[in-house]
N, C-alpha and C positions, 0 to 999 in steps of 0.2 A: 722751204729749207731742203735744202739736198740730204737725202737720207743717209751719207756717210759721217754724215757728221754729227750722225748718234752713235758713231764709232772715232771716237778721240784718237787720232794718230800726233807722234813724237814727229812724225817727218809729214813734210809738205806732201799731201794728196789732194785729188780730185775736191775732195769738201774744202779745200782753202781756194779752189777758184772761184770770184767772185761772180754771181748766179749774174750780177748784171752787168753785159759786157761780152765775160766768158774769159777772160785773161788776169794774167799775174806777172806785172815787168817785177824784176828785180837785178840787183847790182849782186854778181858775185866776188864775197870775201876771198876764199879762200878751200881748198877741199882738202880731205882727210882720210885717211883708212880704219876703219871704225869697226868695233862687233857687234853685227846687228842682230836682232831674237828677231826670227820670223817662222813661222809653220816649219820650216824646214830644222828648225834647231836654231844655235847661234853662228851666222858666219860672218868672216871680212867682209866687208864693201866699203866704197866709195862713195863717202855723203858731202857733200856740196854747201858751202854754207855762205850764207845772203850776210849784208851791209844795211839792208831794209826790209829783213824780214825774219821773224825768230827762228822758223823752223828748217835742219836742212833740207835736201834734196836726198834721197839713196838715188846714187846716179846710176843710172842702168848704161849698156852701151849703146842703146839707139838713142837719147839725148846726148848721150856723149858727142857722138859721132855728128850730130847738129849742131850742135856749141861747138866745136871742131873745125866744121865746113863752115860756120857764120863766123869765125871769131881766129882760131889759130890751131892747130894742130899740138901745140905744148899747152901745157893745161896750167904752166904758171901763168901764162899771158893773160890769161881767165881773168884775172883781179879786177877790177873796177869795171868792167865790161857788164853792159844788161844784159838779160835772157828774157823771154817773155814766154807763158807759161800757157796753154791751154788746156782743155777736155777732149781725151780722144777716148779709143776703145780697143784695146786689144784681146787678144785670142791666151788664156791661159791655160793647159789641159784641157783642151776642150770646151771652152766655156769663154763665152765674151764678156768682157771686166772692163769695169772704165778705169782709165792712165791718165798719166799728166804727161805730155809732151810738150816740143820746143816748139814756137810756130815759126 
C-alpha cells in the first residue's frame, strides 16, 4: 500500500495511482474555479473533474500545459477527451514530493 493513502485526500493524488501499472486514464468532465484549504490558507484554484472518476484534479500549470499540447489550448475543448495520469516527483521548498502528472 502506498503510504499516502493513509493520508485521505478530496482530490486525486499520487495514492489513487493504481500501484499496478502505475497509471490513471480518465475522461474529462468539466473544470471549475474552486477554494481550496491547503497549508498555505484558503485559495482559488483550478479543479479538473472526471466522467469516470470521483475525485477532481487541483490542476496546477505544468499538467495544464500537457493537457494543452496533447488535447487543445482552450480548455473547453477538454470534455470528453482522456488524460492518463502517472507518479512523478517533484521539487517543493527544497524537498522531493511525489506528484501526479500527465504522461
Amino acid at each position: 500500500m502506498h503510504y499516502l493513502k493513509l493520508y485521505p485526500s478530496k482530490y486525486l493524488s499520487v495514492a489513487d495511482i493504481p500501484e499496478e501499472g502505475g497509471e490513471l486514464t480518465v475522461t474529462i468532465d468539466r473544470y471549475a474555479r474552486e477554494k481550496v484549504v491547503s497549508d498555505k490558507g484558503e485559495e482559488e484554484k483550478t479543479l479538473l473533474y472526471f466522467s469516470d472518476f470521483a475525485k477532481p484534479l487541483v490542476l496546477n500549470k505544468t499538467n495544464a500545459n500537457s493537457i494543452a499540447l496533447k488535447h487543445s489550448p482552450q480548455v473547453e475543448d477538454w470534455k470528453g477527451k482522456k488524460v492518463t495520469f502517472r507518479e512523478s516527483v517533484t521539487s517543493l521548498n527544497g524537498q522531493e514530493r511525489p506528484c501526479v502528472r500527465v504522461k
